[in-house]
N, C-alpha and C positions, 0 to 999 in steps of 0.2 A: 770843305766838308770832310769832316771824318769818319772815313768808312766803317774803322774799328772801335767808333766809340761805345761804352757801357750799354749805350741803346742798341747800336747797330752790332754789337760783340756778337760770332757765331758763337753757337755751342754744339758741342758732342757726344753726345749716348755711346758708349762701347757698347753692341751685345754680346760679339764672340770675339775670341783673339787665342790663336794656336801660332806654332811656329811658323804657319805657311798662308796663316788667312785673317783676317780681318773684317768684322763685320761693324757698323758705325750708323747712328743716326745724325744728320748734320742739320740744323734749326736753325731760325734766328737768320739768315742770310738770304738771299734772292736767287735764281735761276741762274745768272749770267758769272756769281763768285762758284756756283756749286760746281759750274761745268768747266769753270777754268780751274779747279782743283782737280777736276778729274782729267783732263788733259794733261796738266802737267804730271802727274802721278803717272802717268802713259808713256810722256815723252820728254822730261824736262830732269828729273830725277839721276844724277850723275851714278854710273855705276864706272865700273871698271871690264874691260874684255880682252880680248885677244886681237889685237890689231895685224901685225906684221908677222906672217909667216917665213923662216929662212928654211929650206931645204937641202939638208946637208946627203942625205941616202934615201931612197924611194924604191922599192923594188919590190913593192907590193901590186895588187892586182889595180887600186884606184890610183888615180890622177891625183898629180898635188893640187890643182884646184879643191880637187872634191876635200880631200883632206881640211885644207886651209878653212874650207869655209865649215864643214864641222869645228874642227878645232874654236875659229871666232866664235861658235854660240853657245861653248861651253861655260856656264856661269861661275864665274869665281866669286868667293868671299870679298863683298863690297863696302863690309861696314865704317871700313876708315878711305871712303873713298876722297873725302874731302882734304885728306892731309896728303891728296897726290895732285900736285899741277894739270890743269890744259895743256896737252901740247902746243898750245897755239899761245898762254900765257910763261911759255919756258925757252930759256936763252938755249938753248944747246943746238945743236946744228941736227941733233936726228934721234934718238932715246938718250936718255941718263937716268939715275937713280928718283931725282926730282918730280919726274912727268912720266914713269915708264914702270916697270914692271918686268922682269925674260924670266921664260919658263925655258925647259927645256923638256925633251923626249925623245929617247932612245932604245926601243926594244926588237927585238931578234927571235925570230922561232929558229930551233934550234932542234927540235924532236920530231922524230918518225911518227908518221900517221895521226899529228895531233894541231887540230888549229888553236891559232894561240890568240888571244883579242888580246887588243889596244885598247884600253881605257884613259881616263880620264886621271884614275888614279896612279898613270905611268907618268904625269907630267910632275916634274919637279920644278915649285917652284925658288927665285933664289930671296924673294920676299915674305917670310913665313906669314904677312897680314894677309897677303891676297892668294889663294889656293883655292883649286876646284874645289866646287859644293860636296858633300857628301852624306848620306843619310846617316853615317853610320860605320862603325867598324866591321859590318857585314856589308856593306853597300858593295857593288861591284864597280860601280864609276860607271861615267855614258860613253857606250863603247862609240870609237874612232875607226876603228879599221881592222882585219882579221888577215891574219899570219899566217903560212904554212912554212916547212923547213926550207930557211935560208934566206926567206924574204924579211927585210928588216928596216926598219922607220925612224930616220935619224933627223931631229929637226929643232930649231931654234925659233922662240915665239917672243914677241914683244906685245904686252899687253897695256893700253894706256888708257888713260879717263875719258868717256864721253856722254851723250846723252841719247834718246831714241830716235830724235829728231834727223840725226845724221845717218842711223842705221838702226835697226832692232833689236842686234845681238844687245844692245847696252838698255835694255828694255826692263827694270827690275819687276816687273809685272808681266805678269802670265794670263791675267783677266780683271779688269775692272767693272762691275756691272757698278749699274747706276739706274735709281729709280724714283720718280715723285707721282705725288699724287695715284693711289694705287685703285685708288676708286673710280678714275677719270673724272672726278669731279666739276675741272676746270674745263670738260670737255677740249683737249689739246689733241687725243685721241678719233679718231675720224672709223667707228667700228664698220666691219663688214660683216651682215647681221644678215643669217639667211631663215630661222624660225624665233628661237630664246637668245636675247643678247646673253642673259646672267648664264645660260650652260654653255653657251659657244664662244664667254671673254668670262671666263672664272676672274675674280682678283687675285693676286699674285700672293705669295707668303708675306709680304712685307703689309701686306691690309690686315696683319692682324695687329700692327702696332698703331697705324690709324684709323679716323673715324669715319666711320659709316654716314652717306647720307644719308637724312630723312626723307621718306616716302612724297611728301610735301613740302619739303625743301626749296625754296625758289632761288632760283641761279642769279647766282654774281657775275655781274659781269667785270667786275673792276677787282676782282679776288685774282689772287698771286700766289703760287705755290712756296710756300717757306720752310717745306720738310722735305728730305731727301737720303735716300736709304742707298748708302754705299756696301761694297763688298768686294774685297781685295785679296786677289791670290800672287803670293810671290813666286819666283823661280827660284829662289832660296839664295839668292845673290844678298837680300837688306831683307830685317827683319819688317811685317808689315808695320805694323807702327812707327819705322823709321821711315819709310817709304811716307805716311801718310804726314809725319812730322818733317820731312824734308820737303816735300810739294807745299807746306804751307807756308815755308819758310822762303821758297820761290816765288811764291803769290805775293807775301808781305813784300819781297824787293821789287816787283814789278808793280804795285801799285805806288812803291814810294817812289820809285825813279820816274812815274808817270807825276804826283803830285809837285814833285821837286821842279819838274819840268814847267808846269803851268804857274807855280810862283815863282818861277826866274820869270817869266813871260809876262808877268801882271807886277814886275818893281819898276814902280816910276821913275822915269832916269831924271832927274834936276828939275824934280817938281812936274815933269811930262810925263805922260801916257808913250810906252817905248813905240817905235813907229814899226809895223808888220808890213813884209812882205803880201801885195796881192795878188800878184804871178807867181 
């Protein structure tokens, strides 16, 4: 069976698209492809983070934990994530250029009666692709930690490739909603109705791009939801459209290493049906 054929092809309505969001109509496909797109877009989506903190000076008020784990969920520039190795696909014995990433950070307060913040925009990186996000040349960066004179924050960071599924910081998504059926059509919804359903379960903004039932409409029961309203906000790590064109591209490998699977399984070995394991 071909999932992806001309019949079964999804398709996609863009409505909005800005630097930091995404909005999409997704058709043509069934419940169980919509929702494993929106999963992996959650958690499957390689970015790039701050893995390995070295701490060279600390002599600020916070803990190097606290630090560390700030530092990890600050989002770098992810878009050539894929020209950086797995650590777990890479020969080296512990970072290299290959699978890795080092920033570093080094700042010092230095002045009477003045705190001094630690940003985001203190960290230099030695890979100019990958660099914390930033809005802008007035951006101030996500502040890290605060200064007074003499306290100073000296520290070595390895940043390397992963996905959400091992931790969040590597999470290119900041919110995925996900929505079908906005009328409850399918009744999949189970209302709790104390006088007016329609004033106490309003439909949602997305009922304005499908269709209303009819008043006399008689229920399907064998009816399937085929439309589904995505909306996607990054943390500015991958643009939304790459975020939403990389998950799809994870979905295609997953369903071919599953079909590859089942016709290695169904090649008859010398004219025989191959013999399966029943235990």
């Amino acid at each position: 069976m071909d999932l992806f054929s001309p019949a079964n092809k999804p398709e996609i309505r863009i409505q909005e698209l800005t630097g930091e969001r995404i909005k999409f109509i997704l058709t043509n496909t069934d419940l169980s492809m919509a929702n494993a797109l929106r999963r992996i877009m959650m958690s499957e989506v390689a970015t790039i983070a701050i893995d390995m903190v070295q701490f060279d000076l600390n002599t600020s008020v916070l803990a190097d934990e606290f630090i560390a784990h700030r530092l990890g969920l600050i989002p770098l520039d992810s878009t050539e994530a894929d020209k950086i190795k797995y650590p777990r696909d890479c020969n080296c014995s512990g970072a290299c250029k290959e699978c890795s990433v080092e920033l570093n950070l080094h700042v010092k307060c230095t002045e009477e009666d003045t705190t001094k913040d630690v940003t985001s925009k203190d960290l230099v990186s030695h890979d100019p692709r990958f660099t914390p996000i930033t809005e802008g040349p007035k951006d101030a960066g996500i502040l890290i930690a605060k200064l007074r004179k003499g306290q100073e924050i000296k520290v070595k960071c390895i940043a390397k490739k992963g996905v959400a599924k091992e931790h969040a910081k590597w999470s290119p998504c900041a919110a995925v909603a996900f929505e079908y059926d906005p009328f409850n059509k399918l009744r999949h919804t189970h209302y709790w109705i104390e006088e007016d359903e329609k004033k106490e379960w309003p439909p949602s903004k997305n009922a304005n791009d499908d269709f209303p039932p009819l008043d006399d409409e008689i229920f399907d029961f064998t009816a399937r939801p085929n439309r589904f309203y995505f909306e996607i906000e990054t943390i500015g790590s991958m643009k939304p459209e790459d975020i939403v064109m990389n998950a799809f591209k994870k979905l295609l490998e997953k369903i071919s290493s599953i079909q590859m699977g089942l016709h290695s399984n169904d090649v008859p070995i010398n004219g025989r049906e191959p013999t399966r394991d029943v235990f």
